[in-house]
C-alpha positions as CSV (number, residue, x, y, z in Angstrom):
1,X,-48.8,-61.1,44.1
2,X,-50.5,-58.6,41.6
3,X,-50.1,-54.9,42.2
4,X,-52.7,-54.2,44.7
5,X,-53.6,-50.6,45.9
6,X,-54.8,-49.3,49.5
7,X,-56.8,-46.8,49.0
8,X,-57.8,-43.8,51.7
9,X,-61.3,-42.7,51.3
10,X,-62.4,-39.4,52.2
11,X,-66.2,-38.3,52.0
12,X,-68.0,-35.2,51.6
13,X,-70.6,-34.1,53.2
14,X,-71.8,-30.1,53.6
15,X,-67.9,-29.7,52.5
16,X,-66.6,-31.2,55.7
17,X,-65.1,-35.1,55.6
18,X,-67.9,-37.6,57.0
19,X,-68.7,-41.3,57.1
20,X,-72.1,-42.7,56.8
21,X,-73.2,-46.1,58.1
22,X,-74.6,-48.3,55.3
23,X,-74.9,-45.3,53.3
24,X,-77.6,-43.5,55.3
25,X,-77.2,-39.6,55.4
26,X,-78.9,-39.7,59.1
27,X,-76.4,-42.0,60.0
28,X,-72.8,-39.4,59.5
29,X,-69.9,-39.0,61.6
30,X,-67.8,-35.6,60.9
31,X,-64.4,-36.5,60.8
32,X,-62.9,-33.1,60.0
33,X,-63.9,-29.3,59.1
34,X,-61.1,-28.9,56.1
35,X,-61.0,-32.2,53.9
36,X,-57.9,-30.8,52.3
37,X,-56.3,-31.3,55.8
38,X,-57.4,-34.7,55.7
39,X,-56.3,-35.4,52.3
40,X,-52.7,-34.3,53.3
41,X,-52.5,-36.3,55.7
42,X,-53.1,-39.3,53.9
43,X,-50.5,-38.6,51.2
44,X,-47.9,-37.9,54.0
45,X,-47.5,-41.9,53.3
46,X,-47.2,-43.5,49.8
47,X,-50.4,-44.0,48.6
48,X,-51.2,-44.9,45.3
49,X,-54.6,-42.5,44.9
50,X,-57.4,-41.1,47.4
51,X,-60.5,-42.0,46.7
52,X,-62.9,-38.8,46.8
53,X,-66.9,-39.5,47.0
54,X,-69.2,-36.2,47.0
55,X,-72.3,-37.2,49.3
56,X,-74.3,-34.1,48.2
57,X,-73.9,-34.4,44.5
58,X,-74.3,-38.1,44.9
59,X,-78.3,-37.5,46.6
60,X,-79.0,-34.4,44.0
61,X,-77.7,-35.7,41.1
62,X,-75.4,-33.1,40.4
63,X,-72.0,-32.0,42.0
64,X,-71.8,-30.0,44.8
65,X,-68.5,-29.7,46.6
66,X,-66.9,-28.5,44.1
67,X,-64.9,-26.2,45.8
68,X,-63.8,-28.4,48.2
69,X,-62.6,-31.4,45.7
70,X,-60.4,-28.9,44.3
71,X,-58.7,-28.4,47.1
72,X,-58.5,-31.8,48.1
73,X,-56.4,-32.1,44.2
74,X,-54.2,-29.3,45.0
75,X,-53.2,-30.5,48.4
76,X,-52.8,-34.5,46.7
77,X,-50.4,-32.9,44.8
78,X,-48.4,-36.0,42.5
79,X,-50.8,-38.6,43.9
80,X,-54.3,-39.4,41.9
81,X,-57.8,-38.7,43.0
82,X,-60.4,-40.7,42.2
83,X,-64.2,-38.9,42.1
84,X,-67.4,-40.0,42.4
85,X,-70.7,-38.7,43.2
86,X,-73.5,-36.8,41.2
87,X,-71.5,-37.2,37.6
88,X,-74.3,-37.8,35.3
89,X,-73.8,-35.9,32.2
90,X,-70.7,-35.6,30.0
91,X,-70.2,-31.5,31.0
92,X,-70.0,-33.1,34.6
93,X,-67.1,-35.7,34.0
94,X,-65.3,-32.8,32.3
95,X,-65.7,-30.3,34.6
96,X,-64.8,-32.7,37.3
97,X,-61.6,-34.0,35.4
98,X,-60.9,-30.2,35.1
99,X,-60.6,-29.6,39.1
100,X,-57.4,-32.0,39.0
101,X,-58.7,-35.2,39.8
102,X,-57.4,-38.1,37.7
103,X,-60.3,-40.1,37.2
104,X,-63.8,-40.1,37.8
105,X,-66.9,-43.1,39.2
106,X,-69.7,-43.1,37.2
107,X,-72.6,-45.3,39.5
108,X,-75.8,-44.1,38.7
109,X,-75.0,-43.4,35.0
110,X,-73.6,-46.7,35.0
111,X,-77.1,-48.1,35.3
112,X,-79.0,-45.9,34.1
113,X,-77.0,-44.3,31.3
114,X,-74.6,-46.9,30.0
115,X,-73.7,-44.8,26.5
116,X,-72.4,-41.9,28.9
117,X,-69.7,-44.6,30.4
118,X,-69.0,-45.4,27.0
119,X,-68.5,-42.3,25.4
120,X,-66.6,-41.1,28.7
121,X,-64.1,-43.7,27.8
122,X,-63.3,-42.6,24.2
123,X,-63.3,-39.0,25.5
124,X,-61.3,-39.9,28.1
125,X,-59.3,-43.3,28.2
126,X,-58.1,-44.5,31.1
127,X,-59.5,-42.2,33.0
128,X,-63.7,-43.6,33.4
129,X,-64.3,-45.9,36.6
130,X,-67.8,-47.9,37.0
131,X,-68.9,-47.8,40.7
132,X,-71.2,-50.6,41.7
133,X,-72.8,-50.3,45.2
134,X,-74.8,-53.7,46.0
135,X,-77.5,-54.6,49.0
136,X,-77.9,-58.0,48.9
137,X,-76.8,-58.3,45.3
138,X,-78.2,-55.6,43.9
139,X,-77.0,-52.2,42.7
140,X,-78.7,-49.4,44.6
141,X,-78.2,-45.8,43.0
142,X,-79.3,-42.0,43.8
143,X,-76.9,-41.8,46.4
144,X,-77.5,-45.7,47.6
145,X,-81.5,-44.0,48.2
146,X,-83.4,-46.4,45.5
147,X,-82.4,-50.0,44.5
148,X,-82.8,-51.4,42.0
149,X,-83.4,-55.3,40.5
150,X,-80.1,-55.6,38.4
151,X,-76.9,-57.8,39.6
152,X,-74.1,-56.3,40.8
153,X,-72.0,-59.1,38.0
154,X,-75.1,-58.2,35.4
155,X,-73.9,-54.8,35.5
156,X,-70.6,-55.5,35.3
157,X,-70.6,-57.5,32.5
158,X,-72.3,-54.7,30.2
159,X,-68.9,-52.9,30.6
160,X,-66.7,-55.9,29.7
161,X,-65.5,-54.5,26.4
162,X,-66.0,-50.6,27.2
163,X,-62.6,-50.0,28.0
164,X,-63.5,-48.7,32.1
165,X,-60.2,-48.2,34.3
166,X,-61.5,-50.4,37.0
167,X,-64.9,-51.2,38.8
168,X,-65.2,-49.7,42.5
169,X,-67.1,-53.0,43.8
170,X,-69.1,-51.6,47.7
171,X,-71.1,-53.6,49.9
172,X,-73.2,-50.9,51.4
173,X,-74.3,-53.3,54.0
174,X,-71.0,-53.5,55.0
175,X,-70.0,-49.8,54.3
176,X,-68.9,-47.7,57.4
177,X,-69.9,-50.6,59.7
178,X,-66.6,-52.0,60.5
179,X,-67.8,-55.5,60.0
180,X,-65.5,-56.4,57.4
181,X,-65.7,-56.2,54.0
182,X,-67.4,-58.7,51.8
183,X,-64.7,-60.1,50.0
184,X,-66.6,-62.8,48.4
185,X,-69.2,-61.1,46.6
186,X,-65.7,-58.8,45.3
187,X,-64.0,-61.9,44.1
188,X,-67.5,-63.3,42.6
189,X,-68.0,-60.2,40.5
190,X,-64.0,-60.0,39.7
191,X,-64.5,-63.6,38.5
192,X,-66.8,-62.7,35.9
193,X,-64.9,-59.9,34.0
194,X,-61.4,-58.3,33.3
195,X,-61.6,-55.5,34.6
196,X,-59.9,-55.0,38.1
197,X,-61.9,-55.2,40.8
198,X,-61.6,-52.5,43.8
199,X,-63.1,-53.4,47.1
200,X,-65.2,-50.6,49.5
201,X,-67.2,-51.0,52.6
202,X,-66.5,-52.5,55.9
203,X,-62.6,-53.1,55.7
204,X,-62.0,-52.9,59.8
205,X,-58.8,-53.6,60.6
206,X,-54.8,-54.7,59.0
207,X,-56.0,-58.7,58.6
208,X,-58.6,-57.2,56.4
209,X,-56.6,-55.5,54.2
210,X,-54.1,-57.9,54.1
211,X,-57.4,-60.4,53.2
212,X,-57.9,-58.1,50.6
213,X,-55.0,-58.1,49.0
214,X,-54.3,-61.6,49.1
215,X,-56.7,-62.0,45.8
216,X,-55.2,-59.1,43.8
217,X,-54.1,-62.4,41.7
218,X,-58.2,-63.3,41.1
219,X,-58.8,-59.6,39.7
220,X,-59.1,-58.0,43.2
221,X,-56.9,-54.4,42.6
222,X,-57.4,-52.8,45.6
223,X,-59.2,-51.7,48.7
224,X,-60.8,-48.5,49.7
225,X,-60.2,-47.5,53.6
226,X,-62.1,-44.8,55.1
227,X,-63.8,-45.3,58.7
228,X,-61.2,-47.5,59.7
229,X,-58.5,-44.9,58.8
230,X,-60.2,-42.4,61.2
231,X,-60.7,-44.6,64.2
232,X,-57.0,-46.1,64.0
233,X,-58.4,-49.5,63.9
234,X,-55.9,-49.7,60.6
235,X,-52.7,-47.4,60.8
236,X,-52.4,-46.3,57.0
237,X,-48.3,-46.4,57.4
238,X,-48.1,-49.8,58.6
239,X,-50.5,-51.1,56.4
240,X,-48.7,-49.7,53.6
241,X,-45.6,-51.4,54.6
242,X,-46.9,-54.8,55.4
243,X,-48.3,-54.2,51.5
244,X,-44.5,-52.9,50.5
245,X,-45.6,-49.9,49.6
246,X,-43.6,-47.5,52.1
């Protein structure tokens, strides 16, 4: 089997750690007051990165919890964060990269803004991720609050030869429903490019992440955990050794 990563999610919302259901802001769960807490929890256990979404910056368009992803770096320490939420200008991706995270989801500009994912990637290589949330196919954006009419593979295809780090595939359907994630709309889009696919949304319990992770082969990277991870339907140091990665 390919590497393949299991990825803690933590999401921020008014600075505390939240999950929505199916992306809806009326729909949030508070999981914790001090997401830095949170965060240090979850590298306690060998992850590979923590995947970081900014709620508030995502809606707005701007960042927001600044503050608070900051401290979420300092308390990752050695072990990458991946952001996402409300980077939509070059001046944003830099002053992101320069809170400590390691690399930064560009959804909305992916769409919308295709020459900023580009010239991200020759600023900094390696270090640019596409996100590409889907209902029913199709990428939504604004914080998952307007859909629009392009594919979820349509869009990923534009960034075949741009040089991204990965694509961050969600099903928001799916997201913070614990109904299992739609693995075969991941491996679909995988199918169509190079670029390693990560799964989000819906992951439940340990036979979903071990699902998951049995099609890192077909271009599926990894898997984003979040509301699972809080509930203790998947125990994040068992998982990790039933991956080998303890």
């Amino acid at each position: 089997m390919n590497r393949f990563e299991l990825i803690p999610a933590i999401d921020l919302l008014d600075g505390r750690c939240v999950r929505l259901s199916q992306g809806r802001y009326d729909r949030a769960t508070v999981y914790g007051d001090d997401p830095a807490e949170v965060a240090a929890r979850f590298v306690a256990h060998a992850i590979p990165r923590l995947h970081v979404v900014d709620l508030d910056g995502a809606r707005s368009g701007r960042p927001v919890n600044t503050a608070a992803i900051r401290r979420i770096a300092e308390r990752a320490g050695a072990v990458p964060v991946q952001l996402g939420g409300g980077l939509r200008t070059l001046a944003a991706i830099e002053e992101a990269l320069a809170t400590g995270v390691d690399r930064v989801v560009l959804g909305t500009a992916a769409l919308r803004d295709p020459e900023l994912v580009r010239e991200g990637v020759r600023r900094f290589p390696g270090r640019i991720v596409v996100g590409i949330d889907a209902k029913e196919g199709c990428v939504a954006v604004e914080g998952w609050l307007e859909q629009s009419v392009t594919t979820a593979t349509e869009l990923a295809r534009r960034f075949e030869d741009a040089g991204v780090a990965a694509i961050v595939h969600t099903d928001i359907a799916r997201d913070g429903e614990l109904s299992g994630p739609n693995l075969d709309a991941s491996a679909e889009l995988a199918a169509c490019v190079e670029i390693p696919v990560i799964v989000s949304g819906g992951i439940r319990s340990q036979e979903d992440v071990c699902r998951a992770a049995s099609l890192a082969g077909g271009g599926i990277a990894g898997a984003i955990v979040g509301r699972a991870l809080y509930t203790g339907d998947v125990d994040l140091g068992r998982a990790l050794e039933e991956l080998g990665c303890s």
